[in-house]
VONU-560132 format. One record per residue (C-alpha): residue number from 1; residue in one letter; x, y, z. Coordinates in steps of 0.5 Angstrom, whole numbers, plus 500, padded with zeros to 3 digits. Each point is the difference from the previous one (the first is absolute). Layout:
BEGIN
ATOM  seq  type   px   py   pz
ATOM  NUM     A    X    Y    Z
...
//
This chain:
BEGIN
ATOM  seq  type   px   py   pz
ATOM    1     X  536  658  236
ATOM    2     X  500  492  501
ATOM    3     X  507  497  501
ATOM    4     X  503  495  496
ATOM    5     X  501  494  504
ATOM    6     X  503  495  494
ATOM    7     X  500  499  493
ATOM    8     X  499  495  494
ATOM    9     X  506  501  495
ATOM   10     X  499  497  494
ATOM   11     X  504  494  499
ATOM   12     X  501  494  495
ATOM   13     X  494  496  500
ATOM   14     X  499  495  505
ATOM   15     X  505  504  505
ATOM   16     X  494  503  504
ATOM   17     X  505  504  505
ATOM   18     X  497  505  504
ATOM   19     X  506  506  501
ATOM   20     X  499  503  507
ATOM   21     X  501  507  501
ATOM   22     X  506  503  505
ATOM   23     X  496  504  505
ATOM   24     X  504  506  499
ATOM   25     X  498  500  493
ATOM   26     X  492  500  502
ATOM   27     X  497  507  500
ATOM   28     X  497  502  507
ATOM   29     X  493  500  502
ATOM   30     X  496  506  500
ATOM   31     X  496  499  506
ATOM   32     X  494  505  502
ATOM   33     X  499  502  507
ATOM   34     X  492  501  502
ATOM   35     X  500  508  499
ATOM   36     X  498  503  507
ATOM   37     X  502  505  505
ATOM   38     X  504  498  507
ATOM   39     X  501  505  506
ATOM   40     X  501  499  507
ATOM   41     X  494  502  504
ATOM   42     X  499  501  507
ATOM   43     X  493  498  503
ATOM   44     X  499  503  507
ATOM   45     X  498  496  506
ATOM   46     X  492  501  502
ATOM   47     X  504  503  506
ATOM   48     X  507  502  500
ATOM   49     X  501  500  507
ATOM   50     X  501  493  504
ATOM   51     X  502  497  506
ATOM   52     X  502  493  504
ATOM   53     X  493  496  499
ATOM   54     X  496  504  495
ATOM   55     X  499  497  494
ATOM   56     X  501  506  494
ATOM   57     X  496  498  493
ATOM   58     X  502  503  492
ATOM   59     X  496  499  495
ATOM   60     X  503  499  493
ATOM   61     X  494  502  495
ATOM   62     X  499  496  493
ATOM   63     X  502  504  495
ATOM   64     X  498  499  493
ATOM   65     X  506  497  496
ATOM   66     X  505  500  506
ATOM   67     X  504  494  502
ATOM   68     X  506  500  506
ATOM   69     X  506  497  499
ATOM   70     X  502  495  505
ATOM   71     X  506  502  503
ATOM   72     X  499  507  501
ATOM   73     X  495  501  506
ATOM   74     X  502  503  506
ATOM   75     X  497  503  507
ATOM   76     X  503  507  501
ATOM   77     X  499  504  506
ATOM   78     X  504  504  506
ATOM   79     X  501  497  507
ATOM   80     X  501  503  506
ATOM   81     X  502  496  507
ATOM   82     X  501  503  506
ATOM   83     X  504  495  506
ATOM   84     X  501  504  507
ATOM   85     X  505  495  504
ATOM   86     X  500  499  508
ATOM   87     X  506  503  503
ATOM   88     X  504  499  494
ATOM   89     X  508  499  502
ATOM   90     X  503  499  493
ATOM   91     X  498  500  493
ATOM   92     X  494  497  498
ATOM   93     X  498  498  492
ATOM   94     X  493  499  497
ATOM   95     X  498  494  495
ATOM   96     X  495  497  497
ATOM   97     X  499  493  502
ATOM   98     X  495  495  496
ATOM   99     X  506  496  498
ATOM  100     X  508  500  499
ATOM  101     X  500  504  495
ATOM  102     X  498  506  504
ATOM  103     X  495  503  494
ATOM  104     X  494  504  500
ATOM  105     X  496  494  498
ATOM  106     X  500  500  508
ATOM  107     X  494  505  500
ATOM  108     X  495  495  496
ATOM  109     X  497  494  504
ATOM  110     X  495  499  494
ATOM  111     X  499  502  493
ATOM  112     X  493  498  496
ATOM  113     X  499  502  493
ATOM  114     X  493  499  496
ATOM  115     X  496  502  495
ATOM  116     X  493  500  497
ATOM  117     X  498  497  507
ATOM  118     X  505  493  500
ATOM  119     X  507  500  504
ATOM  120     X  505  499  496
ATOM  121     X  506  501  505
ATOM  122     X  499  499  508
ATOM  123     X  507  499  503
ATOM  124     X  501  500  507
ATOM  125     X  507  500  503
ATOM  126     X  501  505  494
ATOM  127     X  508  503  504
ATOM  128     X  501  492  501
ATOM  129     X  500  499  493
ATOM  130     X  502  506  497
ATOM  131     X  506  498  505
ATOM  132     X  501  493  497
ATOM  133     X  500  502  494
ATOM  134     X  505  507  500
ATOM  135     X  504  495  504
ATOM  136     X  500  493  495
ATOM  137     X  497  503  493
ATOM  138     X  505  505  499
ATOM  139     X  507  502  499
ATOM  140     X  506  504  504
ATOM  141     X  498  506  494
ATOM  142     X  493  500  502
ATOM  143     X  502  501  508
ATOM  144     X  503  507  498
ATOM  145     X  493  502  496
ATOM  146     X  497  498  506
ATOM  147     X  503  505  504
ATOM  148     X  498  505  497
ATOM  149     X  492  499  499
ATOM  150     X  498  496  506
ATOM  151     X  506  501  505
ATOM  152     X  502  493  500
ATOM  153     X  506  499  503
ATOM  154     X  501  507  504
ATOM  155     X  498  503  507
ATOM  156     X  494  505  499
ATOM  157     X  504  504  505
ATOM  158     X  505  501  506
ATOM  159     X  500  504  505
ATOM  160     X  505  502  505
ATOM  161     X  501  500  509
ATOM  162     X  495  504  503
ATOM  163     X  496  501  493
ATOM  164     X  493  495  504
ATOM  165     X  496  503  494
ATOM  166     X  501  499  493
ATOM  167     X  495  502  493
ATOM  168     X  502  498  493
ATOM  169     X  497  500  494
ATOM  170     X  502  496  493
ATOM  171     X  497  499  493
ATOM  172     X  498  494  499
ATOM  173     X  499  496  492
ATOM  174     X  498  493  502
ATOM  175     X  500  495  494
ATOM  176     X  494  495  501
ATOM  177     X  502  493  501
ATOM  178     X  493  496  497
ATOM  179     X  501  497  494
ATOM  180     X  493  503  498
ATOM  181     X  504  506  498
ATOM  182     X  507  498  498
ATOM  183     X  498  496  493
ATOM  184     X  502  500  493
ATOM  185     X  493  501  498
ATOM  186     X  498  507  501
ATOM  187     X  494  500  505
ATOM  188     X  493  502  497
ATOM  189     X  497  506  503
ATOM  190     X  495  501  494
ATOM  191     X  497  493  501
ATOM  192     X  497  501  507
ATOM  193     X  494  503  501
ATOM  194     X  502  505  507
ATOM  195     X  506  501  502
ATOM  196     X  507  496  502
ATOM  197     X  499  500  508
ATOM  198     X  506  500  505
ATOM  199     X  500  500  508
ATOM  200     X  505  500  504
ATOM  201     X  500  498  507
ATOM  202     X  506  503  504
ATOM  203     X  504  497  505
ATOM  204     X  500  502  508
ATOM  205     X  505  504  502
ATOM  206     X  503  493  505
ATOM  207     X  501  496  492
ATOM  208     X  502  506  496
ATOM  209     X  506  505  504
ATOM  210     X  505  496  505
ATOM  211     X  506  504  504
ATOM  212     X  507  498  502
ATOM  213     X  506  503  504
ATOM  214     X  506  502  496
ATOM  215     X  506  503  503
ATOM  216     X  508  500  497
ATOM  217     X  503  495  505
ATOM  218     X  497  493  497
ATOM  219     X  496  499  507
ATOM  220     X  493  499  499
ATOM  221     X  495  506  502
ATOM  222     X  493  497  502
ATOM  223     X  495  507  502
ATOM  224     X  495  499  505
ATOM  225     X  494  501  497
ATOM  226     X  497  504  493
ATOM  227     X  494  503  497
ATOM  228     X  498  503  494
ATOM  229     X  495  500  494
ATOM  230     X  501  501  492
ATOM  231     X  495  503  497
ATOM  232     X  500  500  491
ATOM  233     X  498  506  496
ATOM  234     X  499  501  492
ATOM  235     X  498  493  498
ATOM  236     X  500  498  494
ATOM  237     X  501  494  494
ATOM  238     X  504  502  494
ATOM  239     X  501  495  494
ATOM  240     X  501  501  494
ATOM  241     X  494  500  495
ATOM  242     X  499  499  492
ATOM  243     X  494  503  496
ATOM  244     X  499  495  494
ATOM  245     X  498  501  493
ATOM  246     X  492  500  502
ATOM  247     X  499  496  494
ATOM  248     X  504  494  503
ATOM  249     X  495  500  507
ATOM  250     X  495  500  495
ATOM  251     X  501  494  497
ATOM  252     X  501  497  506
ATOM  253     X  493  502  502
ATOM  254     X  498  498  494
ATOM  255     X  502  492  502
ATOM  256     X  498  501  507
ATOM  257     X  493  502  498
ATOM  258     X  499  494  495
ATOM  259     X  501  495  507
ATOM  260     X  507  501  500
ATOM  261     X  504  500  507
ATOM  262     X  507  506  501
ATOM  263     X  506  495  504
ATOM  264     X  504  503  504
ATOM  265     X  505  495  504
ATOM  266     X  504  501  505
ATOM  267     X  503  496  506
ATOM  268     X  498  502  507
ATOM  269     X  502  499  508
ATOM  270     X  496  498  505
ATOM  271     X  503  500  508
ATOM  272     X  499  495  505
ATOM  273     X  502  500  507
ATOM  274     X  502  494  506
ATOM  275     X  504  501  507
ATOM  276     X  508  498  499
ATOM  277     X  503  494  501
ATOM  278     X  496  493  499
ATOM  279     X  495  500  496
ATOM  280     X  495  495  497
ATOM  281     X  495  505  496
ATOM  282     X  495  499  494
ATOM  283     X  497  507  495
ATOM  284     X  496  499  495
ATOM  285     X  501  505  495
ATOM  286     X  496  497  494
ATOM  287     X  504  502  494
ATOM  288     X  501  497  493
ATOM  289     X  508  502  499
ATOM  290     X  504  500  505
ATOM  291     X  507  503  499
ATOM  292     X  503  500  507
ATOM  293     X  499  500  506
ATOM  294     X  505  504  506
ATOM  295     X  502  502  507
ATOM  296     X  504  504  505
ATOM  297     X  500  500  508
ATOM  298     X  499  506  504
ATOM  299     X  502  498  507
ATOM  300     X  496  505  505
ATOM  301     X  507  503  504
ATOM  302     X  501  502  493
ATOM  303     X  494  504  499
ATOM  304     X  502  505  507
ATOM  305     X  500  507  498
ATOM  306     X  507  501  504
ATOM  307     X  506  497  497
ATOM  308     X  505  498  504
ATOM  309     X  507  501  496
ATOM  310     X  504  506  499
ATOM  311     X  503  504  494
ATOM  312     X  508  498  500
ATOM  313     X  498  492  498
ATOM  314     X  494  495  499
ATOM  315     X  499  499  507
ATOM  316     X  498  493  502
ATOM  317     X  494  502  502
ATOM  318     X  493  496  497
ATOM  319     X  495  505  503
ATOM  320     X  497  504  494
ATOM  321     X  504  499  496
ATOM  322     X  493  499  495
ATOM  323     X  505  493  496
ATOM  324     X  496  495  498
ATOM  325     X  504  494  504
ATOM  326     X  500  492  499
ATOM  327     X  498  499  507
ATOM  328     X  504  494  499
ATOM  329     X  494  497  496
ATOM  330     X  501  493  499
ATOM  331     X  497  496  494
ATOM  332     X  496  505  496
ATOM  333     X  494  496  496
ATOM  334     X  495  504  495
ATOM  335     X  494  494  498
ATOM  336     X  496  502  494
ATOM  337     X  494  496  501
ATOM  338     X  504  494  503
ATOM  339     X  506  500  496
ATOM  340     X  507  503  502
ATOM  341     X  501  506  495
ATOM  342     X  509  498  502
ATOM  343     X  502  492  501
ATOM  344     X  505  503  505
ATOM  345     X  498  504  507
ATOM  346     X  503  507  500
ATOM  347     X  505  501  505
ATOM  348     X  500  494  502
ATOM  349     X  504  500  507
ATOM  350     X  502  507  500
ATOM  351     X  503  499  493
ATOM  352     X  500  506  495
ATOM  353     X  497  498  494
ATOM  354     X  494  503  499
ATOM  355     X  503  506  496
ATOM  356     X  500  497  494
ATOM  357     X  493  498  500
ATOM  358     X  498  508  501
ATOM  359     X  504  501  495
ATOM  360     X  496  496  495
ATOM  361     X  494  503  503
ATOM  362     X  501  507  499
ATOM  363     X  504  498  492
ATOM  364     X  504  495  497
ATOM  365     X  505  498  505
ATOM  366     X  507  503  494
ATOM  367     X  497  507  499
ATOM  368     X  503  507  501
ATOM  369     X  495  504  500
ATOM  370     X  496  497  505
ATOM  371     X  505  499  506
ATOM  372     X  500  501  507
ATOM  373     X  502  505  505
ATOM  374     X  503  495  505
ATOM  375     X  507  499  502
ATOM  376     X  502  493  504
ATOM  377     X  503  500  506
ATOM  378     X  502  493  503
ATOM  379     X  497  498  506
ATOM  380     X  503  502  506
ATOM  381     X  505  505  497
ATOM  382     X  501  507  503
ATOM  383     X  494  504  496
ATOM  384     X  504  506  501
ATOM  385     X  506  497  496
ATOM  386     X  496  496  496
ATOM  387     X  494  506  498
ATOM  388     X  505  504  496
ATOM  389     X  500  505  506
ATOM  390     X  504  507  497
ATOM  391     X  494  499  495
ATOM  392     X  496  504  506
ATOM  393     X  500  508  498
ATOM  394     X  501  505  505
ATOM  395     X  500  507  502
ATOM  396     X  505  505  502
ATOM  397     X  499  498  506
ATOM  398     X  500  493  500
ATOM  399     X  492  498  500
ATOM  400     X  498  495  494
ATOM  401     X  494  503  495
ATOM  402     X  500  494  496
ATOM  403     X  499  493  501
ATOM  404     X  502  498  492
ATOM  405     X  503  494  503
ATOM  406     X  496  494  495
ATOM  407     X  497  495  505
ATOM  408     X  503  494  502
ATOM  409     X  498  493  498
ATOM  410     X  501  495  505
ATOM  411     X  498  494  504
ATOM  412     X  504  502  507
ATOM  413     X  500  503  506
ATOM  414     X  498  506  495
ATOM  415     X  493  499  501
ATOM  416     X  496  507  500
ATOM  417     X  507  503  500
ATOM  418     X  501  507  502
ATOM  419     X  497  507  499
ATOM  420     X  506  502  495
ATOM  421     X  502  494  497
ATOM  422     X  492  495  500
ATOM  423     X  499  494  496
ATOM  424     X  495  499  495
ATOM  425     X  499  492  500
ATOM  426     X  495  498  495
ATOM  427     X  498  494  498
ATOM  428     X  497  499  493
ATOM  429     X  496  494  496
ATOM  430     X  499  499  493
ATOM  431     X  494  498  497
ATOM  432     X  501  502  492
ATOM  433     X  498  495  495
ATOM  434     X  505  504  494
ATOM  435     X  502  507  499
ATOM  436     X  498  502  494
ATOM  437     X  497  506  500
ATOM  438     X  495  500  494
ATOM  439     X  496  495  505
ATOM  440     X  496  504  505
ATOM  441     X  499  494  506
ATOM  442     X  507  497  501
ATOM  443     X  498  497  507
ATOM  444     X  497  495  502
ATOM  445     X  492  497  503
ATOM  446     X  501  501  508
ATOM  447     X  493  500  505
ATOM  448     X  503  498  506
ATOM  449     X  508  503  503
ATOM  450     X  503  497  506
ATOM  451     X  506  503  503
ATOM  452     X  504  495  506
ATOM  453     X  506  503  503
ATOM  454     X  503  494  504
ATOM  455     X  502  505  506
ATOM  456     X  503  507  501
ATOM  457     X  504  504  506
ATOM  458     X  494  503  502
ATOM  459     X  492  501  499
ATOM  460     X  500  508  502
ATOM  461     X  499  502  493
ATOM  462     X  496  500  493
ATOM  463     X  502  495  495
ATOM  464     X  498  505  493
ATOM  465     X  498  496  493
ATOM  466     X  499  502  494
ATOM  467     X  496  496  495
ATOM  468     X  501  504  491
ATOM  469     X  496  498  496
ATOM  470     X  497  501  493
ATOM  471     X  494  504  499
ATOM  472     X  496  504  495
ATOM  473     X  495  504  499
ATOM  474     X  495  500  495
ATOM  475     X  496  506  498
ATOM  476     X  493  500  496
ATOM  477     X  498  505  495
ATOM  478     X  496  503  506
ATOM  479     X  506  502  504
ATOM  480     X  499  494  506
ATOM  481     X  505  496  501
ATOM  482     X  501  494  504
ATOM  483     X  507  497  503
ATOM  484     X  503  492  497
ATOM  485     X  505  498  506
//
């Protein structure tokens, strides 16, 4: 049924009014879905089992009329980690490490994803990134799902007093935080001619699994040494998958024999990395719409195993607490082929102005569903105080099992923060030439990206940036596909 949007009224002669119809009165439109069949499939790793430094393959097959739709593609699997404490003389808690949000994302170092042979993903750093964004493009309604699917914000285990050995083993739903795969547009499996590839590359035991002291008293526990390994089991992508009606597919392939190419766009990040502190850095990263560019420093104390704060309070400790720190950075500038992407420097003498700018980055700057887990907390100011503290869930016991309190944003003496409380200081530039969503390439031309950071605290660090861009893939009749950046 077609709707009325106006109607012509008869009215005396030379009127030509033109009457319009109230929506309330317009007969609604019948829109018919593309007749297909989902289901939530689960395709199993070529080897279920792995551990720190393998790399683990699945294979997604094409399928005749199959699609996956965006949003719905995670990795399942069971985990098993195993810590034996030197000469414990308290509590001890294990987390993933990886970044402040302590999440299972801590356990891939790399994630490449192709087809019919072409790359169509290969994000190094891939927890940095995961972390930013749960930290930065999602919402404190989204901190709970976390927990439950990736262990985010929680403690893997807590053992007690003269325990030195502790094995635990969690179930993990891990969502996939490549733009490739989450999409409107549903990916196309019957187009390729072999199979959708994903290889994971897991992360060594020193960058995935940190340990800590916890006790009742508020005084820090620091134990002496630790070992330990991990070990995953059952590995598998599940998503959801719909079968089309075959006459649509053939269609399609019907254009796409007559020279047609089959379109499917999404945006893509790309990692790079520099030591901390000062910087005067140029990358070439050759693409045609750039639509941000990010960074977070990760100060080397920061990455320690062993954290240095206890359970009763946020400690003032900096050491692994795994928070993407400021560094005291100064004058942050991001060129693109010559040109400053901000006539302003980013924290310029120390000034916090930088979040704005991310926030613009990730989304529009007044949204409320793109939003950030930060909490600002005034330079200086007592962390303990100023971190919202009773948030910390403990046990019976006193030992707290959770770090659910949201990272802090401030350009202080915060820095990298403590293992309870870390900072997730990002700084984001934005590079879209509009918003409108039925235009596939919003950024703009860049060859050449410089990064200058007047000075920083320290050297002892890695600055990590992350380049997003518009890319497509175009596949021909005989299912080969080539990558447009």
């Amino acid at each position: 049924m077609s709707a009325l949007r106006t109607m012509d009224q008869t009215q005396p002669p030379g009127s030509g009014a033109t009457v319009a119809v109230p929506k309330s009165y317009q007969p609604e439109m019948d829109q018919l879905l593309l007749d297909g069949s989902p289901r939530t499939l689960e395709f199993p790793a070529s080897a279920g089992a792995f551990g720190p430094g393998i790399l683990s393959q699945i294979l997604v097959p094409p399928t005749a009329n199959r699609y996956i739709l965006g949003g719905s593609c995670y990795l399942n699997f069971d985990l098993t980690t195993t810590v034996t404490v030197t000469n414990p003389t308290d509590f001890f808690m294990t987390y993933f490490t990886g970044g402040p949000t302590k999440s299972a994302a801590a356990l891939i170092d790399r994630l490449q994803i192709s087809a019919a042979g072409t790359t169509l993903v290969d994000m190094q750093n891939y927890a940095i990134w995961h972390n930013i964004m749960l930290a930065h493009a999602s919402s404190q309604d989204y901190q709970q799902s976390a927990q439950v699917m990736e262990n985010a914000f929680h403690s893997i285990d807590t053992a007690g007093l003269s325990v030195g050995s502790r094995t635990t083993t969690l179930t993990i739903s891990l969502p996939l935080a490549v733009g490739l795969l989450n999409t409107v547009k549903a990916f196309p499996l019957w187009a390729f001619n072999g199979p959708l590839v994903i290889n994971i590359y897991w992360s060594a035991f020193a960058r995935a699994i940190g340990v800590t002291g916890v006790n009742t008293s508020g005084t820090a526990v620091t134990p002496a040494a630790f070992t330990g390994t991990y070990s995953g089991a059952s590995l598998s992508l599940r998503c959801l998958c719909v079968d089309v009606d075959p006459e649509y597919i053939l269609e399609q392939r019907r254009q796409m024999a007559g020279g047609k190419m089959l379109m499917f766009q999404y945006d893509q990040a790309m990692g790079l990395q520099t030591n901390a502190g000062s910087a005067s850095i140029n990358f070439g990263i050759n693409t045609s719409s750039l639509l941000a560019v990010l960074g977070a420093q990760l100060m080397t104390s920061a990455t320690a195993q062993i954290a240095d704060a206890g359970s009763a309070g946020p400690g003032t400790g900096f050491t692994g607490s795994w928070g993407y720190g400021m560094n005291e950075a100064n004058s942050i500038r991001v060129y693109r082929d010559g040109t400053q992407m901000t006539s302003f420097p980013l924290c310029q003498n120390q000034r916090d102005d930088a979040f704005p700018v991310l926030q613009q980055s990730l989304g529009v700057l007044f949204s409320t569903s793109n939003a950030t887990l930060c909490r600002y907390v005034k330079p200086g100011a007592n962390l303990a105080v100023n971190g919202d503290n009773y948030r910390l869930d403990t046990q019976s016991n006193g030992v707290t099992q959770k770090f659910n309190i949201a990272p802090i944003w401030s350009l202080g003496t915060s820095r990298n923060g403590s293992i309870f409380q870390p900072t997730a200081c990002v700084w984001g530039v934005p590079a879209r030439k509009c918003s409108d969503d039925n235009i596939s390439n919003q950024g703009v031309y860049c060859q050449q990206l410089q990064l200058t950071v007047d000075s920083g605290q320290s050297q002892s660090g890695t600055h990590y940036i992350f380049y997003v861009f518009s890319s497509a893939v175009a596949i021909d009749a005989g299912g080969n596909c080539i990558v447009k950046r």
